[in-house]
N, C-alpha and C positions, 0 to 999 in steps of 0.2 A: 213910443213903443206901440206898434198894433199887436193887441192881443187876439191871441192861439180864440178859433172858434172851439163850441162848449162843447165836451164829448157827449155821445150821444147817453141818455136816462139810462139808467139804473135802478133795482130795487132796492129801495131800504135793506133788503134784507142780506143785501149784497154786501154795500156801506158797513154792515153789523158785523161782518166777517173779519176784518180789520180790528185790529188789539192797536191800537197806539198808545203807547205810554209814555209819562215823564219819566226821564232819565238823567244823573247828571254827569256827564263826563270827567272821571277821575284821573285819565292818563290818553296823551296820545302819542303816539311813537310811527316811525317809517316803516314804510313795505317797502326794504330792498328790492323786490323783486317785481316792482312796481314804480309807475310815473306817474300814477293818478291817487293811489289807495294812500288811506294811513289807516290806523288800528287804536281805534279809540274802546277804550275800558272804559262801561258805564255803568253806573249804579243804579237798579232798579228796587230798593231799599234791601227784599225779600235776597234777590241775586243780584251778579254782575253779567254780564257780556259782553263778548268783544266782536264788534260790529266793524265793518270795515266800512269809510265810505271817500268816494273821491275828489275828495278836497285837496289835494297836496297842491295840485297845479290853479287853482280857484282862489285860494289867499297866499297874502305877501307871507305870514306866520299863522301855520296851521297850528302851530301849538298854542295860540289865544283864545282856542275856545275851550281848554284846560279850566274846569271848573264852573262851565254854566247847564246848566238846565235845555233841554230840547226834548223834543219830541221823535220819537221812531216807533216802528213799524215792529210788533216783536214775534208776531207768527206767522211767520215766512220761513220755506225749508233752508236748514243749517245751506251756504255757500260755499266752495273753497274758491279760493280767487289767488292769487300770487303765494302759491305755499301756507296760505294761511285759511280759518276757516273765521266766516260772518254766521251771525246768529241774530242777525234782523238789518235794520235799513232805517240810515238819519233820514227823518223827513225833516227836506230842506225847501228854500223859498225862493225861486227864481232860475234855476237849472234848465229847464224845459222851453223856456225862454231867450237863451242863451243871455242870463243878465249874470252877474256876479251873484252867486247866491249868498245867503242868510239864513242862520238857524231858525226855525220854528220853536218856538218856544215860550212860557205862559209868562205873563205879564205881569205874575208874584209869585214868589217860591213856595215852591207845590211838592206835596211829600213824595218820593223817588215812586214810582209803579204807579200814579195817578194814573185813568186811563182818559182816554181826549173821547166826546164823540157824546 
């Protein structure tokens, strides 16, 4: 793989702006109205949210990640995307790249709203 050159600096205080938090995915289901989306229910301990991201065509069974822990993005303005509306953004690992991505996600289970960072 040659790796994507590094984007250009940023201020810390830019970086700080960003809420990522642990979440764990309690339900995924289809976006009919979609080829890419599915509509993952996730548990942020406090609340839930339903985050769309586009996995569908990226794994063999989108519904195996049906109860892990990951990481997203959770203040970013509300989305509607295929009739449906996102309330934040899976940070995933490899996308960008064009590799098969991979959840992000912490290496012990961590209580739902941790924040990363």
């Amino acid at each position: 793989m040659q790796n994507a050159p590094i984007k250009d600096l940023i201020e810390f205080s830019d970086f700080e702006k960003l809420d990522i938090r642990v979440g764990t995915i309690i339900n995924v289901a289809d976006v009919e109205m979609s080829k890419k989306l599915m509509k993952l229910a996730v548990d942020f301990g406090d609340h839930q949210r339903s985050i769309l991201a586009g996995i569908k065509q990226e794994r063999e069974n989108p519904l195996e990640i049906k109860g892990k822990q990951a990481l997203f993005v959770v203040n970013l303005p509300e989305q509607k995307m295929a009739g449906e509306v996102s309330q934040g953004m899976l940070f995933d690992i490899g996308y960008a790249d064009n590799l098969t991505p991979c959840l992000a996600m912490p290496e012990t289970p961590m209580p739902n709203g941790s924040r990363a960072g």
